[in-house]
C-alpha positions in Angstrom: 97.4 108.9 92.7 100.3 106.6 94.2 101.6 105.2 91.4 105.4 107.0 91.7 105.1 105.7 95.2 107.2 102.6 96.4 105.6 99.2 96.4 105.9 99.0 101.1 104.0 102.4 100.5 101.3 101.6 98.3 100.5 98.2 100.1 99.9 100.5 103.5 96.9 102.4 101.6 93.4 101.4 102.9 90.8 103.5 100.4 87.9 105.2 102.9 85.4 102.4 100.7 87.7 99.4 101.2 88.1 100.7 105.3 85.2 98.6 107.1 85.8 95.1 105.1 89.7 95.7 105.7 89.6 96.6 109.4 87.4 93.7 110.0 89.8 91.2 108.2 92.5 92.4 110.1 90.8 92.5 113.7 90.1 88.2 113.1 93.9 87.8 113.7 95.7 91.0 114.9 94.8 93.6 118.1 93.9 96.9 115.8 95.0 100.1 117.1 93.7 103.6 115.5 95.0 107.2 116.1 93.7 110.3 113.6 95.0 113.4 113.2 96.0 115.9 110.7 99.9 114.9 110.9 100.6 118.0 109.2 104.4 119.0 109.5 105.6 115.6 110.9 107.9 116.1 113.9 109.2 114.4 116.5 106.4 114.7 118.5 104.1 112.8 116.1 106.8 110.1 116.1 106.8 109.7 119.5 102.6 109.3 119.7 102.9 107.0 116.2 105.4 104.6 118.4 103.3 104.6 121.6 100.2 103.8 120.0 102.0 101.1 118.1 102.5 99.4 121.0 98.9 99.2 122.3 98.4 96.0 119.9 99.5 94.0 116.5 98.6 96.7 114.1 98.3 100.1 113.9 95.9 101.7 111.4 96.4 105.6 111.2 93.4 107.9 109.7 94.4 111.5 108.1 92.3 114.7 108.1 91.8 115.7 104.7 93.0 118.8 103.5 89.7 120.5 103.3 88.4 119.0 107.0 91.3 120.6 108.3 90.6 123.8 107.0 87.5 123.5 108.6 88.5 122.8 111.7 91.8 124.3 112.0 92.6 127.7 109.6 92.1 128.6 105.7 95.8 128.7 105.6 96.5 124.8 106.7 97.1 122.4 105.8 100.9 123.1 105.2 101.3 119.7 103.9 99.2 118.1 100.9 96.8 115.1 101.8 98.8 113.1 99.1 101.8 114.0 100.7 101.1 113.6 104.2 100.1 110.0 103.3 103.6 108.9 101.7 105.1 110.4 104.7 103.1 107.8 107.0 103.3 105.1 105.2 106.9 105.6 104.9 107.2 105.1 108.9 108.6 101.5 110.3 105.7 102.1 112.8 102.4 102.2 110.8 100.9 99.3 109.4 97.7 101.0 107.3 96.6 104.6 106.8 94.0 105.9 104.9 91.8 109.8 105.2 88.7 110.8 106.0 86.4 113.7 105.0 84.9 115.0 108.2 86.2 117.1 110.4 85.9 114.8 113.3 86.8 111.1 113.5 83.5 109.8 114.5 82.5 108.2 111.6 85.6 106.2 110.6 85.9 104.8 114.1 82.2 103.3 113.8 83.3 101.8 110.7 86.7 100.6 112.0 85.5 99.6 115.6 89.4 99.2 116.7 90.3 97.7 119.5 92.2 100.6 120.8 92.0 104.3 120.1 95.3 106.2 121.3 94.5 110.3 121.7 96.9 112.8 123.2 96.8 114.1 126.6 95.1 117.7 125.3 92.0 116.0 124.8 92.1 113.6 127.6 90.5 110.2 128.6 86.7 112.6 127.9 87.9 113.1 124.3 84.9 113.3 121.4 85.7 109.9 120.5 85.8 108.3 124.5 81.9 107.3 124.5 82.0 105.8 120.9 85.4 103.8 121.8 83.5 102.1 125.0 80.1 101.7 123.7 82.0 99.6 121.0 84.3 97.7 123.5 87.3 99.2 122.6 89.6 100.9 125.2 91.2 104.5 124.8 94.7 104.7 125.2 95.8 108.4 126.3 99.8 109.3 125.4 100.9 112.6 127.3 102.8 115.0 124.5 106.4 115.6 124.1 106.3 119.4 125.5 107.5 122.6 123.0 106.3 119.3 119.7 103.7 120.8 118.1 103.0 122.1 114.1 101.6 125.3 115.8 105.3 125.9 117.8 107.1 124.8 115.4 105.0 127.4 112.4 105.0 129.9 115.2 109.0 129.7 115.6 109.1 129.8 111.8 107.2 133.1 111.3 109.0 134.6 114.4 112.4 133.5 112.3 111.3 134.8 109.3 109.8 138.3 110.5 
């Protein structure tokens, strides 16, 4: 599956089955930071929350939607970008350290096997996000990053189909 990828990329790939022994090597030596998302149609504004969360600690670990978890939760007609893709894209970035997927459409379940130190969420969902009472029942903190306004895959599709009409 990542085999015409370069060498920094592949190393960055934690498998969802390798994801609880890996996180807990790295927390015995490095401050792990998580952020999830769907990442689909990277923009600037996804840079800007990848680089802030990077510098809540040492390492920053970034989970993707799935393709099918975001059609779930978002529309039939997304993702725009392929899982496969979307991964080479962030492990690409200078920023990110790990990323690897999950299934669901929330993040619930890979943060209880990840148990970071820090979770970073955008401002939309605020410091009483789904994933606030997991974070600090596991004695992690949750670090909120306000959004770059006008940055987001729904403006930016929406300013596409306007463009295109």
């Amino acid at each position: 599956m990542f085999d015409s990828w370069s060498k920094e990329c592949r190393k960055k790939i934690i498998l969802p089955s390798d994801l609880k022994a890996t996180s807990e090597k790295i927390k015995r030596h490095q401050k792990l930071v998580t952020l999830n998302g769907s990442f689909d149609l990277l923009h600037a504004g996804h840079l800007y929350m990848l680089q802030e969360a990077k510098k809540q600690g040492d390492c920053l670990l970034v989970a993707l939607n799935s393709d099918e978890s975001i059609k779930q939760y978002k529309s039939k007609d997304r993702p725009i970008i392929s899982l496969h893709h979307r991964l080479e894209m962030m492990a690409a970035l200078q920023c990110v350290d790990y990323v690897t997927w999950f299934e669901e459409t929330d993040p619930l379940k890979i943060l209880s096997l990840i148990k970071p130190h820090v979770h970073v969420n955008g401002s939309e969902y605020g410091k009483t996000c789904l994933e606030a009472d997991l974070i600090n029942q596991q004695g992690g903190t949750l670090h909120i990053v306000d959004l770059k306004d006008g940055l987001s895959t729904s403006n930016i599709v929406e300013k596409i189909r306007t463009i295109c009409v």
